[in-house]
C-alpha positions in Angstrom: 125.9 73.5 98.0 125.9 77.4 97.9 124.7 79.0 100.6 122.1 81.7 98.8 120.9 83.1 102.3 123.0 83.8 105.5 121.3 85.2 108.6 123.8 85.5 111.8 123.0 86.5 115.5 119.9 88.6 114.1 117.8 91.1 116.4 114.8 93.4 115.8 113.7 95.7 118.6 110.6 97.6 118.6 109.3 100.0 121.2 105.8 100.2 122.5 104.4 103.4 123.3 101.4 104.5 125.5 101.0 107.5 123.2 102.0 109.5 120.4 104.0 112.0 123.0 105.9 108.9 124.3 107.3 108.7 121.1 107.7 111.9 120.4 109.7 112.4 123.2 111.5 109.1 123.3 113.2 110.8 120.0 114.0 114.7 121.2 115.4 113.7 124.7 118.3 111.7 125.9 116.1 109.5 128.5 114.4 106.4 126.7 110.8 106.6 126.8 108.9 103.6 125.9 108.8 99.9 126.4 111.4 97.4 124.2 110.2 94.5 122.4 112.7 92.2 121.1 110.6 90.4 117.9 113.2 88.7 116.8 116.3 87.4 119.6 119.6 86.5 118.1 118.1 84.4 114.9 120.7 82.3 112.8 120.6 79.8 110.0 121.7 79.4 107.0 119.5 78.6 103.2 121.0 77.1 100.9 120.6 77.5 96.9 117.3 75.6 96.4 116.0 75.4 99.8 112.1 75.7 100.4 112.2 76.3 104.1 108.7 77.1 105.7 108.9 79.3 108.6 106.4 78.0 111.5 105.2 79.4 114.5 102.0 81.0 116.5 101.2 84.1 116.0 103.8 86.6 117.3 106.1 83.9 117.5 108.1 86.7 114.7 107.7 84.9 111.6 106.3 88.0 109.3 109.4 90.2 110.6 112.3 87.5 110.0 110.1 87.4 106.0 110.9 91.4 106.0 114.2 91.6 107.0 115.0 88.6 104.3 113.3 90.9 102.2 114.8 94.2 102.9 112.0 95.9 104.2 112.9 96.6 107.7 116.3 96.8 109.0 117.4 94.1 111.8 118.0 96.2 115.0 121.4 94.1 115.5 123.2 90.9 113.5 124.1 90.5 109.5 121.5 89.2 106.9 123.3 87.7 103.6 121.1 87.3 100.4 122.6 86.5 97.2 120.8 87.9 94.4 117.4 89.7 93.9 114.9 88.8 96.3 110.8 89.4 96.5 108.3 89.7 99.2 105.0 88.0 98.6 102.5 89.1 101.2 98.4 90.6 101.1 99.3 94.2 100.2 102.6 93.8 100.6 104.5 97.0 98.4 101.0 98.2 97.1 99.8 101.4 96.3 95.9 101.4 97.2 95.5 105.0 95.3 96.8 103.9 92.2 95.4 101.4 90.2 97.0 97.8 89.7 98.4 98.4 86.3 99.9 101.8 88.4 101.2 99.3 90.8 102.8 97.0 88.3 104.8 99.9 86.6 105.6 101.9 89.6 107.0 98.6 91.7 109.4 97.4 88.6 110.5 101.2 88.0 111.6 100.7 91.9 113.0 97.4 91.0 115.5 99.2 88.3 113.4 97.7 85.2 113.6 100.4 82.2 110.0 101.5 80.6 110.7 98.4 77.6 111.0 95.5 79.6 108.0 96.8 81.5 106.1 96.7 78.5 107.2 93.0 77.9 106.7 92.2 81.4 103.3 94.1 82.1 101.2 91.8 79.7 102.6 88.6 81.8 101.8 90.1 85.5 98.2 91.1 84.5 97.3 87.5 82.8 99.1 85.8 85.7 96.9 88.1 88.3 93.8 87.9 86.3 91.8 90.7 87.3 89.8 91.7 84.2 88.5 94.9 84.4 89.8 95.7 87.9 93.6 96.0 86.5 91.9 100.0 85.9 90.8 100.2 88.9 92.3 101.5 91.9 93.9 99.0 94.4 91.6 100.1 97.2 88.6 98.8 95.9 90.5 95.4 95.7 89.3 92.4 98.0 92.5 90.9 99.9 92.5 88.5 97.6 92.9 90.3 94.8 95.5 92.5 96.2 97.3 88.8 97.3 97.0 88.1 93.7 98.6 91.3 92.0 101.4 91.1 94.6 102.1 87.7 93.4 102.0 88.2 90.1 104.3 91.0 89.9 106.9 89.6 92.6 107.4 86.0 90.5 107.2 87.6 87.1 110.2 89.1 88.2 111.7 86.4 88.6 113.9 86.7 91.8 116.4 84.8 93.1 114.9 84.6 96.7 111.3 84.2 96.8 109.5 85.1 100.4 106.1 84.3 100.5 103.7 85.3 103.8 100.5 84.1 104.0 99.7 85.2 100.3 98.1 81.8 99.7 95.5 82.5 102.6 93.5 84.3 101.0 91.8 84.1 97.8 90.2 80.8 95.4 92.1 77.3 95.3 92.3 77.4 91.8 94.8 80.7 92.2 96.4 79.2 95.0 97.1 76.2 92.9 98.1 78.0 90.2 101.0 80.3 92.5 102.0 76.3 93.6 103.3 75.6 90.2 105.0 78.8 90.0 106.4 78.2 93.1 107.5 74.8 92.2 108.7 76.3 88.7 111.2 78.2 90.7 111.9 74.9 92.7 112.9 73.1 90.1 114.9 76.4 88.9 117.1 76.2 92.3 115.9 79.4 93.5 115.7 79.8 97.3 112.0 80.0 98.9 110.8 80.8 102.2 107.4 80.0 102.8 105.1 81.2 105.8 101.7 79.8 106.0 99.2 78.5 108.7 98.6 75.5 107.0 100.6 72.3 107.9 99.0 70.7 104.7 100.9 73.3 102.3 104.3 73.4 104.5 104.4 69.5 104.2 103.6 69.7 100.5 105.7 72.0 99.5 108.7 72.1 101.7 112.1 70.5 102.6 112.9 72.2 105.2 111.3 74.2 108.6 112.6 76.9 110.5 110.2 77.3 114.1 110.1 80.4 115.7 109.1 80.5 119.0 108.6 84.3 120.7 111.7 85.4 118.4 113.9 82.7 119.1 114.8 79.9 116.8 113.4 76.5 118.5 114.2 73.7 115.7 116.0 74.4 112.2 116.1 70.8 110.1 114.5 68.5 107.6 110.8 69.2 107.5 110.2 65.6 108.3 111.9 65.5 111.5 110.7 69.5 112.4 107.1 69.2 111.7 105.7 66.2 113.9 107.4 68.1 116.9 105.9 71.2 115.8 102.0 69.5 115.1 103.1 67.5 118.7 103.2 70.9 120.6 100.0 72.8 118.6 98.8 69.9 120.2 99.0 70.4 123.8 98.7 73.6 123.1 95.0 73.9 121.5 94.6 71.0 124.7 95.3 74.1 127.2 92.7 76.1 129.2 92.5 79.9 128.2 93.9 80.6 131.3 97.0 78.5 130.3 97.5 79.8 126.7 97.7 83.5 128.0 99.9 82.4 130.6 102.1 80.4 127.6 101.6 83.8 126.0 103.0 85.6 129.3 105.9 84.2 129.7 107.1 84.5 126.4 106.2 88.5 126.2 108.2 88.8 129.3 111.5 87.2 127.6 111.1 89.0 125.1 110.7 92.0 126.6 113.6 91.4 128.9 116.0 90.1 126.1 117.6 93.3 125.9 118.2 94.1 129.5 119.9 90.3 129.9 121.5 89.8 126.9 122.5 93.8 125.0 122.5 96.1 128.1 
């Protein structure tokens, strides 16, 4: 099949500061201020047209910033990202405006998507039904609840109808009965071929909803393959893991900051 999403040798590197100064002058002067931190550490895989690949991972493990580079957010710091077609970001707040209101939103974010004032019109009636905000469509976004700032995001990133969904934790938060009603979207676009990413804390949705599992583990790929044969390994290890002392999770936690904050001295120096 064809290969919708290519992601090759992929690196994001972020520096830490102590201060506002730091950075300041980590940008005017030739000597590097700051501490690296490699989020992401030479990623590669490939999705192919149709995929619904759920990316899983603790916290940290870089799972947000692999969904924004997909997405064209953020820039990878080194490596190639391929995407064929149009692709959307669905996260809480993800692309929002909270000054304007959400009908503001939903006409500023498809004028930014290259949608002319007419198809807004005949797109704008479909986003605000899908969201279903009543009154609050008027109001401004920062009176929203995170769950009603999941569900405007939502709505306005699938009526688009992209070619490469990305979906972050937007099911977290919010009613079942919207949650199930972005799963039959979502499954819509399944059926449609599209390409999905899906990031979400619960296990239950990953094994419901997808075929395949990328785990991250502090930046670096761990297991790429059939969901089946990913996830026991993955539920295996949250395992032993919640099974840990406190002292044994930070020092978990430990060693993976330190390779990730060595990466670049080892492996780009």
């Amino acid at each position: 099949m064809e290969v919708s999403v290519r992601v090759e040798d992929v690196v994001k590197r972020y520096k830490l500061y102590q201060n506002p100064s730091e950075k300041l002058l980590d940008l005017l002067l030739p000597k590097s201020y700051g501490e690296a931190f490699y989020a992401l550490r030479g990623v590669s895989f490939e999705a192919l047209k149709g995929d619904v690949i759920g990316f899983i991972g603790v916290n940290g493990s870089g799972k947000s910033t692999l969904s924004n580079i997909i997405a064209g957010i953020i820039p990878p710091t080194m490596g190639a990202v391929e995407v064929e077609g149009k692709s959307a970001l669905i996260a809480v707040q993800s692309g929002l405006n909270n000054a304007l209101t959400g009908r503001e939103n939903i006409e500023l974010k498809c004028l930014m998507l290259g949608f002319d004032k007419q198809q807004i019109q005949q797109l704008e009636p479909e986003i605000i039904e899908f969201a279903d905000l009543g009154k609050f469509i008027d109001q401004p976004v920062k009176s929203y609840s995170s769950g009603m700032k999941s569900r405007l995001g939502f709505a306005i990133s699938v009526m688009i109808d992209p070619d490469v969904l990305i979906i972050d934790e937007a099911l977290s938060v919010g009613d079942k009965a919207f949650a199930q009603k972005c799963l039959n979207k979502m499954n819509e676009f399944k059926e449609k071929g599209k390409t999905i990413f899906f990031v979400s804390h619960s296990v239950g949705q990953m094994k419901e909803f997808c075929e395949k599992a990328l785990w991250l583990e502090f930046g670096e790929v761990k297991e790429y393959g059939p969901i089946e044969e990913v996830m026991p390994k993955y539920e295996a290890f949250l395992e032993d893991y919640k099974s840990m002392s406190k002292k044994e999770q930070k020092a978990f936690r430990d060693r993976g900051a330190k390779l990730q904050e060595n990466y670049g001295k080892i492996e780009i120096s």
